[in-house]
C-alpha positions as a Python dict, from the first residue, in 0.01 Angstrom:
ca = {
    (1, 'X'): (0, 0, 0),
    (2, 'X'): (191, 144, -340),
    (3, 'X'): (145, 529, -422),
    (4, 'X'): (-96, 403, -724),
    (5, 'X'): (-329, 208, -460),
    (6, 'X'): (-353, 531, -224),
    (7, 'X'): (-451, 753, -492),
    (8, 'X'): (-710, 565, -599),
    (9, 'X'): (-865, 462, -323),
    (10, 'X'): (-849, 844, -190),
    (11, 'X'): (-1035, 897, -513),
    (12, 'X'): (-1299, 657, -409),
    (13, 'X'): (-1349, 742, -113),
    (14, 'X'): (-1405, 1142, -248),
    (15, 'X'): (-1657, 980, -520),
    (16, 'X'): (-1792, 831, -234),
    (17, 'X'): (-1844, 1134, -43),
    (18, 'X'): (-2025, 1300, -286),
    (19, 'X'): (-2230, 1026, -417),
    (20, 'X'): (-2383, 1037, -71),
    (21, 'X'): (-2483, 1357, -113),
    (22, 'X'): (-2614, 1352, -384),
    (23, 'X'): (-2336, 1435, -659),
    (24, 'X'): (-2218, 1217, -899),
    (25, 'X'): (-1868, 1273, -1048),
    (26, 'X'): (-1757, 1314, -1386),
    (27, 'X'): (-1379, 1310, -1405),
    (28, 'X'): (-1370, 1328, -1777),
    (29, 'X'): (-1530, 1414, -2045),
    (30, 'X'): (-1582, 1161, -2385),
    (31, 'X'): (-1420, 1406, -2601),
    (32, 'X'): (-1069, 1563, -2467),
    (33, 'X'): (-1127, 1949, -2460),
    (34, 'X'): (-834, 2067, -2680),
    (35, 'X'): (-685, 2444, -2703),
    (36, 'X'): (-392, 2563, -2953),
    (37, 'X'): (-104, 2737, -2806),
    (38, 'X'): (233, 2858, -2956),
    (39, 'X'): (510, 2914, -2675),
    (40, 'X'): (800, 3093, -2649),
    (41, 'X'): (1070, 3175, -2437),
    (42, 'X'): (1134, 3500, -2307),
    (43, 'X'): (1260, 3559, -1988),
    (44, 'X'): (1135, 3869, -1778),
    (45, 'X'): (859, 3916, -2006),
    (46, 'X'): (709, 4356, -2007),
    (47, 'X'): (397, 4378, -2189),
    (48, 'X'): (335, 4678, -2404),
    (49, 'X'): (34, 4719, -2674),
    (50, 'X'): (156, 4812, -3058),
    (51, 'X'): (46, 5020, -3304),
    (52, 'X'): (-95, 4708, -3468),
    (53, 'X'): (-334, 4646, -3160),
    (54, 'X'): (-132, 4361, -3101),
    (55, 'X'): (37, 4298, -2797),
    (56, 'X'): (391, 4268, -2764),
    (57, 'X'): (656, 4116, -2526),
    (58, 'X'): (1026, 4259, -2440),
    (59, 'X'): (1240, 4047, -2253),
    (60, 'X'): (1600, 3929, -2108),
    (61, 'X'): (1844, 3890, -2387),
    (62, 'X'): (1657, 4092, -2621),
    (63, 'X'): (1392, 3851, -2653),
    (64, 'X'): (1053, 3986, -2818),
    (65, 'X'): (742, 3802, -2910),
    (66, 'X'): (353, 3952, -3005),
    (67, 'X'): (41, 3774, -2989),
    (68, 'X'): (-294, 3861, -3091),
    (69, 'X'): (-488, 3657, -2824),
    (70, 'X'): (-281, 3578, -2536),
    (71, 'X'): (-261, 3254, -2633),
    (72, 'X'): (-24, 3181, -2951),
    (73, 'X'): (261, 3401, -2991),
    (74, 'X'): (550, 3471, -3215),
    (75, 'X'): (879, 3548, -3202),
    (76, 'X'): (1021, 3905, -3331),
    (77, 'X'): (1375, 3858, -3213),
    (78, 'X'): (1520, 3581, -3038),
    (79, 'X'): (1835, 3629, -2828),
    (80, 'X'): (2130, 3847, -2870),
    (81, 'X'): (2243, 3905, -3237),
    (82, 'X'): (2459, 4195, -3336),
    (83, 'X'): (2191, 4265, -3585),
    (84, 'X'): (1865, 4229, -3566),
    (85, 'X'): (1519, 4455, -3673),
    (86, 'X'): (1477, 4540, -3303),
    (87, 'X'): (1799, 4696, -3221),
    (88, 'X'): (2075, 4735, -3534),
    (89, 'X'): (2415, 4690, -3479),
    (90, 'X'): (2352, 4648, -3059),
    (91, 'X'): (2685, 4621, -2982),
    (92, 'X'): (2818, 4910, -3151),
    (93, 'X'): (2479, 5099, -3056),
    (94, 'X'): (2528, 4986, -2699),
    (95, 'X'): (2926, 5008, -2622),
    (96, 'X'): (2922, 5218, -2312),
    (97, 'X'): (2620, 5027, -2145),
    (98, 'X'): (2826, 4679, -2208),
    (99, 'X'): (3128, 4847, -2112),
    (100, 'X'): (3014, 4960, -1785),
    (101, 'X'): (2825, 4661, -1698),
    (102, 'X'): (3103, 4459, -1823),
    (103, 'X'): (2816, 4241, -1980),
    (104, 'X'): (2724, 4140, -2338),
    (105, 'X'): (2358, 4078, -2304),
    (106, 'X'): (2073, 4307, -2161),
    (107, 'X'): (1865, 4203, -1851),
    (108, 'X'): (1468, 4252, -1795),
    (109, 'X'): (1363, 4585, -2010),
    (110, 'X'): (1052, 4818, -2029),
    (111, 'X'): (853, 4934, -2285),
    (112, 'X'): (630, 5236, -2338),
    (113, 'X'): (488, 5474, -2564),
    (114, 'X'): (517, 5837, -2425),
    (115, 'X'): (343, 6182, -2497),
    (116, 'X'): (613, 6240, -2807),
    (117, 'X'): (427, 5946, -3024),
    (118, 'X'): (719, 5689, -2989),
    (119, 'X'): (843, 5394, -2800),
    (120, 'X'): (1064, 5424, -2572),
    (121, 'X'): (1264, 5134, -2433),
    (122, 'X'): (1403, 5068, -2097),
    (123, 'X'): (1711, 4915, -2100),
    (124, 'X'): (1950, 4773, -1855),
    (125, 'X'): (2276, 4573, -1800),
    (126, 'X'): (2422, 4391, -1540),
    (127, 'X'): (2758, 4207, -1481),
    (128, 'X'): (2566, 3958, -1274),
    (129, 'X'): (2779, 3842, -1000),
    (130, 'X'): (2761, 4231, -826),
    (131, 'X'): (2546, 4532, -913),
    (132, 'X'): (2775, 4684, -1189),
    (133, 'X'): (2468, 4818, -1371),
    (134, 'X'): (2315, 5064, -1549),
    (135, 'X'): (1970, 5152, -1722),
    (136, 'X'): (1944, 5349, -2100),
    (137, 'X'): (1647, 5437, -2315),
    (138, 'X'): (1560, 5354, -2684),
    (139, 'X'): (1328, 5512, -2899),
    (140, 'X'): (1108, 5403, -3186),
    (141, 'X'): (836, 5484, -3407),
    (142, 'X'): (699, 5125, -3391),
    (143, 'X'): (697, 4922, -3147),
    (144, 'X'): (879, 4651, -3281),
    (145, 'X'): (1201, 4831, -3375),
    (146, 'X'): (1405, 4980, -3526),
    (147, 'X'): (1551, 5119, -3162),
    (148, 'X'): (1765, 5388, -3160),
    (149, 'X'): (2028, 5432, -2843),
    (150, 'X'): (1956, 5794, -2643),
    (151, 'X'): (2223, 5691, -2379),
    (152, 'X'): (2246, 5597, -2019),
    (153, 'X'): (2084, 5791, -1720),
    (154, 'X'): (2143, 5569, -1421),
    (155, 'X'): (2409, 5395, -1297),
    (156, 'X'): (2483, 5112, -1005),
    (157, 'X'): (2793, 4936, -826),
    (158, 'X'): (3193, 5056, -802),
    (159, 'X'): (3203, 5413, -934),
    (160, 'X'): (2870, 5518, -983),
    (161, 'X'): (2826, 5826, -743),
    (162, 'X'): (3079, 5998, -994),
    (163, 'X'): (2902, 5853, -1263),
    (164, 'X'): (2526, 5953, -1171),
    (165, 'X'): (2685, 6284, -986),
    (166, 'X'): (2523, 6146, -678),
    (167, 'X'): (2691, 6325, -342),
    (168, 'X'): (2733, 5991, -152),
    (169, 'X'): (2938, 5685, -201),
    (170, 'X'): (2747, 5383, -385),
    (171, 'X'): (2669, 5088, -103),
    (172, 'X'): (2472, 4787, -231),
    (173, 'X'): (2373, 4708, 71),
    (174, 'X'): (2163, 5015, 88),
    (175, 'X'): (2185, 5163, -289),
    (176, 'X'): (1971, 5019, -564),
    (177, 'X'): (2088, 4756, -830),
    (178, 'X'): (2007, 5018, -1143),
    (179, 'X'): (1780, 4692, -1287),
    (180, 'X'): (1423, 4579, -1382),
    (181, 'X'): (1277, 4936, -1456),
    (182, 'X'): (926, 4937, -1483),
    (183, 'X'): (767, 5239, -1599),
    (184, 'X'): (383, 5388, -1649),
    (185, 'X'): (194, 5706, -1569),
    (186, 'X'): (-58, 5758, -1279),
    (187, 'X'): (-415, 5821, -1220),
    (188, 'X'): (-294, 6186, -1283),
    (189, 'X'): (-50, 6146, -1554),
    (190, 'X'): (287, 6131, -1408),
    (191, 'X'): (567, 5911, -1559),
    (192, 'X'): (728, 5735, -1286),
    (193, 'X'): (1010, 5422, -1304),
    (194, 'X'): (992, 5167, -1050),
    (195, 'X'): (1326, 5008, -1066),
    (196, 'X'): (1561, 4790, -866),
    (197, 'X'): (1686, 4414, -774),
    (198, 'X'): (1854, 4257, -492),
    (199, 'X'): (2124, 4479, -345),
    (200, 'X'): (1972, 4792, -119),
    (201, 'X'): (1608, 4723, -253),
    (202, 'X'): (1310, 4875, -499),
    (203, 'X'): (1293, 5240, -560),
    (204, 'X'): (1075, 5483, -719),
    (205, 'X'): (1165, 5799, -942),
    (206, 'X'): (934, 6024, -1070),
    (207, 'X'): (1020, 6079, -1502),
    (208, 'X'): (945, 6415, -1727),
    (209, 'X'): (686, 6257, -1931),
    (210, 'X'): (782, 6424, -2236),
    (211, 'X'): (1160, 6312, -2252),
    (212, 'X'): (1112, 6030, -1996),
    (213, 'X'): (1440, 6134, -1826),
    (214, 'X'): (1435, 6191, -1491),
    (215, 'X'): (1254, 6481, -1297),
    (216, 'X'): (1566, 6495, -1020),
    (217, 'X'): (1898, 6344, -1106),
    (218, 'X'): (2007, 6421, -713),
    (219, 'X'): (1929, 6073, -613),
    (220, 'X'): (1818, 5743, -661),
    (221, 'X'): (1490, 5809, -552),
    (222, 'X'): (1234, 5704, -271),
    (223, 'X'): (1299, 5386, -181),
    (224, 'X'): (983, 5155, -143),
    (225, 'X'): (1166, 4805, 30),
    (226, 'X'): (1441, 4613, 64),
    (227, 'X'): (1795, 4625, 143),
    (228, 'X'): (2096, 4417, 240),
    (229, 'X'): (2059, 4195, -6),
    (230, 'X'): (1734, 4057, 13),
    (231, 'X'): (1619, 3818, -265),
    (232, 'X'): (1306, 4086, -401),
    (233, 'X'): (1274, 4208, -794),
    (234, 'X'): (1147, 4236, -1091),
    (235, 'X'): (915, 4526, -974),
    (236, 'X'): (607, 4587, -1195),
    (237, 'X'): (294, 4821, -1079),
    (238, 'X'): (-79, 4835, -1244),
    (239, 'X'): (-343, 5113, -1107),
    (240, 'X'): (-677, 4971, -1047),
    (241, 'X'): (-935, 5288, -1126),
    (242, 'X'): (-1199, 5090, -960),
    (243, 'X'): (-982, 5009, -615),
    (244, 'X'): (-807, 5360, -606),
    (245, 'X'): (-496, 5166, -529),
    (246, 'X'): (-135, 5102, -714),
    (247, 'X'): (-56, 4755, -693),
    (248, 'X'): (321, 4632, -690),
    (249, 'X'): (383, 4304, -791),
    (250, 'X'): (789, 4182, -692),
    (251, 'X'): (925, 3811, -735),
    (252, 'X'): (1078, 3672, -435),
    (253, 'X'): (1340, 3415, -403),
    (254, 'X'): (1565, 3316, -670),
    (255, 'X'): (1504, 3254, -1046),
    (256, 'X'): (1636, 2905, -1079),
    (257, 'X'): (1426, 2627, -1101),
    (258, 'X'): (1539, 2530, -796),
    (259, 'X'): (1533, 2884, -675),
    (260, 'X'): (1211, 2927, -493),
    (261, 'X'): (1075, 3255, -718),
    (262, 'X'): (757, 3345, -623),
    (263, 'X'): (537, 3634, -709),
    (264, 'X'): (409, 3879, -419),
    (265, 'X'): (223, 4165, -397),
    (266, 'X'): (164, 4449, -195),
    (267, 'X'): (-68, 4835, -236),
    (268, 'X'): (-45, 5208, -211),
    (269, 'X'): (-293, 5512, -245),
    (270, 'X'): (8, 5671, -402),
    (271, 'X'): (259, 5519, -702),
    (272, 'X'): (597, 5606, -515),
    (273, 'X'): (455, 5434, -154),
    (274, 'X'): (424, 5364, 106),
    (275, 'X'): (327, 4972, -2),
    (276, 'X'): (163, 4802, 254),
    (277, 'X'): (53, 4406, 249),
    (278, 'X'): (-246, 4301, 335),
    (279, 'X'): (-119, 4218, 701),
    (280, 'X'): (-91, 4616, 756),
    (281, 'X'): (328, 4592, 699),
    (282, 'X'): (462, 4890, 541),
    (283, 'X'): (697, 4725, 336),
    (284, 'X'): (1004, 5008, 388),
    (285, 'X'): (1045, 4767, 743),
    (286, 'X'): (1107, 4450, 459),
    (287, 'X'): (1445, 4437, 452),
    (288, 'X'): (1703, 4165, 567),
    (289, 'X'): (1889, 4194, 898),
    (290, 'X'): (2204, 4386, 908),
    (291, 'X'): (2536, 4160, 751),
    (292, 'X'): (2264, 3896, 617),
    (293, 'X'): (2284, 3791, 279),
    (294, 'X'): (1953, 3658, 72),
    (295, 'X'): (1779, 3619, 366),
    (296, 'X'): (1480, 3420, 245),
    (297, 'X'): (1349, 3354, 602),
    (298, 'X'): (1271, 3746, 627),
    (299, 'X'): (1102, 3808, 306),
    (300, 'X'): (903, 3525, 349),
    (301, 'X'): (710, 3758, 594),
    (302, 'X'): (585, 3987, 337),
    (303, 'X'): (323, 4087, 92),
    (304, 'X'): (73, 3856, -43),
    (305, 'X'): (193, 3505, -179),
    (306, 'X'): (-24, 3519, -501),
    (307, 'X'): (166, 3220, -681),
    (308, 'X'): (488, 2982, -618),
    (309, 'X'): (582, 2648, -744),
    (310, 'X'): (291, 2369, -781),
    (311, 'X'): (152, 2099, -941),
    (312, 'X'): (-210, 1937, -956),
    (313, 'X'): (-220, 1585, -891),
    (314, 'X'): (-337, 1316, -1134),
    (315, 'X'): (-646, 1110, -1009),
    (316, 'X'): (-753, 791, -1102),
    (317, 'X'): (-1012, 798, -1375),
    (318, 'X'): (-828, 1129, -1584),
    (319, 'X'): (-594, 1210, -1852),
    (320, 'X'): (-216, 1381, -1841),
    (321, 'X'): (-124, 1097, -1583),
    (322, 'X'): (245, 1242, -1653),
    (323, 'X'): (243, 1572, -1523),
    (324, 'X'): (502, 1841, -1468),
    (325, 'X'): (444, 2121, -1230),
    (326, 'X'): (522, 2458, -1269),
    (327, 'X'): (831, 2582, -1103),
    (328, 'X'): (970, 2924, -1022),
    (329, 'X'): (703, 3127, -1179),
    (330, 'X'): (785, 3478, -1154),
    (331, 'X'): (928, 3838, -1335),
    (332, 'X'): (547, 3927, -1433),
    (333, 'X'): (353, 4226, -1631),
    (334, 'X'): (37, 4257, -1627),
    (335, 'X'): (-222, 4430, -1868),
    (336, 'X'): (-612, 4559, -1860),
    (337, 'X'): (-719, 4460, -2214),
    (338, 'X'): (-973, 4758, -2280),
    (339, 'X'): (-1164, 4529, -2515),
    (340, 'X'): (-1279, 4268, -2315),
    (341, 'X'): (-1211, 4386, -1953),
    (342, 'X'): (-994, 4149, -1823),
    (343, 'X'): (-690, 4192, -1634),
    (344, 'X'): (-410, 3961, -1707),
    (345, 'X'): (-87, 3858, -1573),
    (346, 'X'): (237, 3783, -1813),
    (347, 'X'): (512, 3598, -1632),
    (348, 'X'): (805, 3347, -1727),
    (349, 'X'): (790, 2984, -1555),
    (350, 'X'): (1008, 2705, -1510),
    (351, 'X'): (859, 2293, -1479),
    (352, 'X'): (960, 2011, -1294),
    (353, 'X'): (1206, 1798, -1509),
    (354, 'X'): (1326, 2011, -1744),
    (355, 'X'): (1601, 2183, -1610),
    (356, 'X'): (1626, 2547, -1680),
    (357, 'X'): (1391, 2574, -1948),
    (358, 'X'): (1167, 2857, -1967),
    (359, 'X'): (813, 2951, -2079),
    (360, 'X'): (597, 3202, -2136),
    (361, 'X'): (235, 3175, -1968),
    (362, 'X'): (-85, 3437, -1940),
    (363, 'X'): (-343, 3399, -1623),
    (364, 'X'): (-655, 3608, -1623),
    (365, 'X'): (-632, 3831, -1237),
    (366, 'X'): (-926, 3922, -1059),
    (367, 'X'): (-965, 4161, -765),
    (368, 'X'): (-1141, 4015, -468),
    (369, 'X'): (-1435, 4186, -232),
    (370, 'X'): (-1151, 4314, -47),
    (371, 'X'): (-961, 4489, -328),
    (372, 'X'): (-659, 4209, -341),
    (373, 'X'): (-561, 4059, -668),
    (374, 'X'): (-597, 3674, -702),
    (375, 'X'): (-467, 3457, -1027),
    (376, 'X'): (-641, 3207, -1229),
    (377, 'X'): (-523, 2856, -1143),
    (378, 'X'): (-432, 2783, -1511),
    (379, 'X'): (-342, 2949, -1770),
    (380, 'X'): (-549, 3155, -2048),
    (381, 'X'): (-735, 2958, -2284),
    (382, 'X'): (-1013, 3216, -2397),
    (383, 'X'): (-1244, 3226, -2096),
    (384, 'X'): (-1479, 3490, -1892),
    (385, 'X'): (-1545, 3481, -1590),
    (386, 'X'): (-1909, 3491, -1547),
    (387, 'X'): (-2208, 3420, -1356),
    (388, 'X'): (-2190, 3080, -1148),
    (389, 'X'): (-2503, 2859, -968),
    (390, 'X'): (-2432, 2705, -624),
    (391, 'X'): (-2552, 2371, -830),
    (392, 'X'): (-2266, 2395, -978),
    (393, 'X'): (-2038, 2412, -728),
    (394, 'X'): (-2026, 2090, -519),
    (395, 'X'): (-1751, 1871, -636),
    (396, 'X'): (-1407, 1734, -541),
    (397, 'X'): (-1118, 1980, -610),
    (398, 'X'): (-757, 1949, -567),
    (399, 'X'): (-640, 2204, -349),
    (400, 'X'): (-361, 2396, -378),
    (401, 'X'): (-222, 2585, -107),
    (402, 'X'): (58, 2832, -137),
    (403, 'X'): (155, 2902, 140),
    (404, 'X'): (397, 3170, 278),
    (405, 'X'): (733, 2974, 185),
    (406, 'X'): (963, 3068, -65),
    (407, 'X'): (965, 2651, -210),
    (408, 'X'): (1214, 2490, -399),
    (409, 'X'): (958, 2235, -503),
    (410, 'X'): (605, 2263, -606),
    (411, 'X'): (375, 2286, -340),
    (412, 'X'): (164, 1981, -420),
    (413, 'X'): (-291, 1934, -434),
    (414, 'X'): (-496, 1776, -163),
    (415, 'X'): (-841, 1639, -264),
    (416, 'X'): (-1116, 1859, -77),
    (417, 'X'): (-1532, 1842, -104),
    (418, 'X'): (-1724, 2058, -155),
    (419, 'X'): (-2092, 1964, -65),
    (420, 'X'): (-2427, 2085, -135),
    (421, 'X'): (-2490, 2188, 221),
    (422, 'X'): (-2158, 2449, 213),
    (423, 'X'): (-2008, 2229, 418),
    (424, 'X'): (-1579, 2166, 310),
    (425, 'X'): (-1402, 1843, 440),
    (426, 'X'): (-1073, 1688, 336),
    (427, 'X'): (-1034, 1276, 378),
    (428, 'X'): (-685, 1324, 374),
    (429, 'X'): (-637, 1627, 657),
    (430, 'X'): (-930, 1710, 922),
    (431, 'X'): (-799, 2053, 943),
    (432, 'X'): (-855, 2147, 574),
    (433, 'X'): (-1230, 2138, 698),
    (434, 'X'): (-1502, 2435, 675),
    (435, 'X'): (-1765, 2624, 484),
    (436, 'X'): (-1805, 2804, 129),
    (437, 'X'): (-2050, 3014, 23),
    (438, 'X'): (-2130, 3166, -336),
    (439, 'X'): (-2206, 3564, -318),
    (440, 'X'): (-2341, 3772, -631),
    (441, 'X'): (-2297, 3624, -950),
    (442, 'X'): (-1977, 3414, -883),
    (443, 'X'): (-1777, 3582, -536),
    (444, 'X'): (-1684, 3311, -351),
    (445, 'X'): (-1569, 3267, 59),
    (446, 'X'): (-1412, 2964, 146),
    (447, 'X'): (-1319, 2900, 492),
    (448, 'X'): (-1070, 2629, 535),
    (449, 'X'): (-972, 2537, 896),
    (450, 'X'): (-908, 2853, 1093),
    (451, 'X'): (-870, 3078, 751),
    (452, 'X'): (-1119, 3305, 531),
    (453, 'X'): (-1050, 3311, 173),
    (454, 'X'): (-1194, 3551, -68),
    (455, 'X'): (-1213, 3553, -441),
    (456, 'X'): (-1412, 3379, -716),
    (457, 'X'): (-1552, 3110, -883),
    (458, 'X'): (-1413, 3026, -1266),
    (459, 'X'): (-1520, 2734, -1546),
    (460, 'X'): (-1135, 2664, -1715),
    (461, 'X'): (-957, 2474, -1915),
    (462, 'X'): (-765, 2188, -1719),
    (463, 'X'): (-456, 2184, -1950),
    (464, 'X'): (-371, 1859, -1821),
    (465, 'X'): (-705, 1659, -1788),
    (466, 'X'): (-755, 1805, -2104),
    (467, 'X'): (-1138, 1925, -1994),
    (468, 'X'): (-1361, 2173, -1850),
    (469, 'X'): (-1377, 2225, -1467),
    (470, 'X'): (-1479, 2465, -1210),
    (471, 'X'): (-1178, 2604, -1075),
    (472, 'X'): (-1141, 2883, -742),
    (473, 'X'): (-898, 3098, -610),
    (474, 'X'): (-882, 3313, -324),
    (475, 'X'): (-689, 3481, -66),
    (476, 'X'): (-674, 3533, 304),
    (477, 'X'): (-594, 3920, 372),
    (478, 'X'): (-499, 3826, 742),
    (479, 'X'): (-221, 3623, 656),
    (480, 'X'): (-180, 3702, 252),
    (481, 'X'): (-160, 3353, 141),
    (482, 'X'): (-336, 3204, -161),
    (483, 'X'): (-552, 2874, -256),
    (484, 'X'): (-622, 2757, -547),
    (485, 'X'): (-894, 2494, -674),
    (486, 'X'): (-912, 2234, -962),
    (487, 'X'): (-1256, 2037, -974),
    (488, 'X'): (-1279, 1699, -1097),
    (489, 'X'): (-1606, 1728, -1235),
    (490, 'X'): (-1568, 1783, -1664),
    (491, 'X'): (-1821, 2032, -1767),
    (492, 'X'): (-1818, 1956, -2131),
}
């Protein structure tokens, strides 16, 4: 039996299933739900609000975009350019930080506005191959530019102890990559950079929030993970008032589209650690074995698998039969829009058959009964999550289930039921069977085979069926892995 034959007749037989109990599906709706976007491409993308109200983008290569609703954005400045309105005459501006990196393009910066009125940018180079780096700040009036260069304050890799003053003799193997800065101020308004990629792991150093220079230029700071080279960066931290807790998002894996990136995270009462995952690890024991090199097997181990590679599966009966799945999603920000409440995430993505290309995308995050973040399965397209009936609920969705793994490929949907009696079963795999339930106005628990899942229920956009659907997601805080759910049903 072809491919074509088993999908459809798995699709039956979930039509099937419902129809005896007493739910009819709707796969799609007359009229193809359609939403305008404008992408762009900017790696490693830092959010930061403007002066406009806007909010505005800073990544890799000097790329910078701004949107005004999360959805369509423009571009400010796109790529390197020895001029440009964000940063005049960079490479003059900029010698000694390309001269020590022995680079000509920036890597993943930070933006901020500090207790002085201005923007101050993050900076940082890196030759690439080793962790010849260093990290600079920027200032502006506005955020969009024009930058101007206040020097270097950290350096990485051969010669750097003499550089930074440090007593000891760099080691990447145990001595940050001076990379991916990430800075904000606490619940009690301390400026503090979280920094660090690859090499000996992420650190934390507490900054003088009136210069944003650091408090202590003795060290590199407390380190929070990592070490000998294990594939964890892009470090990025939000404080939830309402938890109490500092939340640390890192990208595992590698940033190619065959690279397995992945985006973890893990929690602390306090912004410079201990982390802990939601298995209890403190995550200063994450770090690969002694002599290993990007060993992926050992960070698979930790923090909380929020999102990896994937892709929805077409049914029989929908639009966007030729789909692409997401791959390598990863290097996130995130952002609590005052307005409106809503927590989002920002991160760069690859997709299955187009090489190296690179996207932009925005997910509303939610924080589950048990304090854990969990991501919408698509992207933004305007919605709120609000109050949800169990009548609504009982359906067909394609699971998605991310697993622990650090994948190469997308991790692929099965078709599961939901039925009106809470009951869960899967045609395809017995052991995807189980129970939901619906608490408050739209909390949902969702226990499939021998593991709890807790998050929420969420009508979105279906950016391939081109329609409405109930979607879930959830995680398990005894194992910190992640499911996602797509309905069939259209909703209008």
């Amino acid at each position: 039996m072809g491919s074509r034959w088993k999908t459809a007749a798995l699709c039956a037989l979930s039509v099937a299933l419902l129809t005896a109990c007493g739910q009819t599906e709707r796969l799609q709706s007359e009229t193809p739900v359609e939403h305008t976007f404008t992408d762009v491409s900017v790696h490693d993308p830092a959010v930061v609000k403007g002066e406009d109200g806007a909010y505005y983008i800073f990544g890799s290569h000097l790329a910078v975009a701004k949107t005004e609703d999360l959805m369509n954005w423009e571009y400010i400045n796109n790529g390197m350019k020895a001029h440009s309105s964000v940063i005049p005459d960079v490479y003059t501006a900029m010698a000694g930080a390309f001269a020590w990196s022995r680079s000509d393009t920036f890597w993943a910066p930070d933006v901020i506005a500090l207790q002085d009125g201005k923007y101050h940018m993050y900076y940082c180079n890196c030759q690439g191959s080793e962790p010849q780096s260093c990290t600079g700040t920027a200032v502006s009036d506005a955020v969009a530019g024009p930058y101007v260069n206040q020097g270097l304050f950290l350096y990485s890799g051969a010669g750097a102890d003499e550089m930074n003053g440090f007593d000891s003799v760099y080691q990447a193997t145990r001595d940050p990559n001076a990379v991916d800065p990430c800075v904000f101020f606490d619940a009690q308004g301390r400026l503090w950079m979280i920094y660090g990629s690859y090499s000996g792991g992420i650190f934390a150093k507490e900054l003088d929030p009136d210069t944003g220079l650091p408090l202590d230029n003795s060290d590199y700071g407390t380190k929070l993970l990592g070490g000998n080279h294990l594939r964890i960066e892009a470090p990025y931290v939000v404080y939830n008032p309402d938890t109490g807790y500092y939340y640390l998002f890192l990208s595992f894996g590698g940033l190619d589209s065959d690279g397995g990136y992945n985006v973890r995270v893990v929690r602390s009462e306090n912004p410079d650690g201990p982390y802990y995952d939601p298995m209890g690890q403190d995550m200063t024991g994450c770090k690969g074995p002694s002599g290993s090199t990007f060993s992926d097997a050992t960070a698979a181990n930790y923090g909380a698998k929020l999102m990896g590679g994937y892709r929805f599966q077409w049914q029989e009966g929908e639009l966007g039969e030729a789909r692409q799945g997401y791959l390598s999603p990863g290097h996130n920000s995130c952002l609590y829009d005052g307005e409106s409440g809503k927590y989002f995430m920002i991160h760069h993505t690859r997709f299955e058959k187009r090489g190296e290309e690179h996207e932009v995308r925005v997910r509303q995050m939610f924080f589950n009964a048990d304090g854990w973040p969990v991501l919408a399965p698509y992207r933004y397209a305007g919605e709120t999550a609000g109050p949800v009936s169990a009548e609504e609920i009982p359906g067909t969705y394609k699971l998605i289930q991310h697993g622990r793994d650090i994948n190469a490929e997308a991790h692929l949907s099965v078709n599961i039921t939901l039925s009106k009696d809470g009951k869960i079963s899967c045609a395809e795999d017995a052991d995807l069977s189980g129970i939901w339930t619906l608490t408050g106005d739209n909390q949902a628990e969702l226990t499939i085979g021998s593991r709890t899942y807790t998050g929420l229920f969420l009508v979105q956009w279906d950016e391939d069926g081109k329609k409405n659907v109930m979607t879930f997601t959830a995680l398990d805080d005894e194992t910190g892995m992640c499911v996602w759910g797509s309905g069939l049903n259209a909703r209008g």
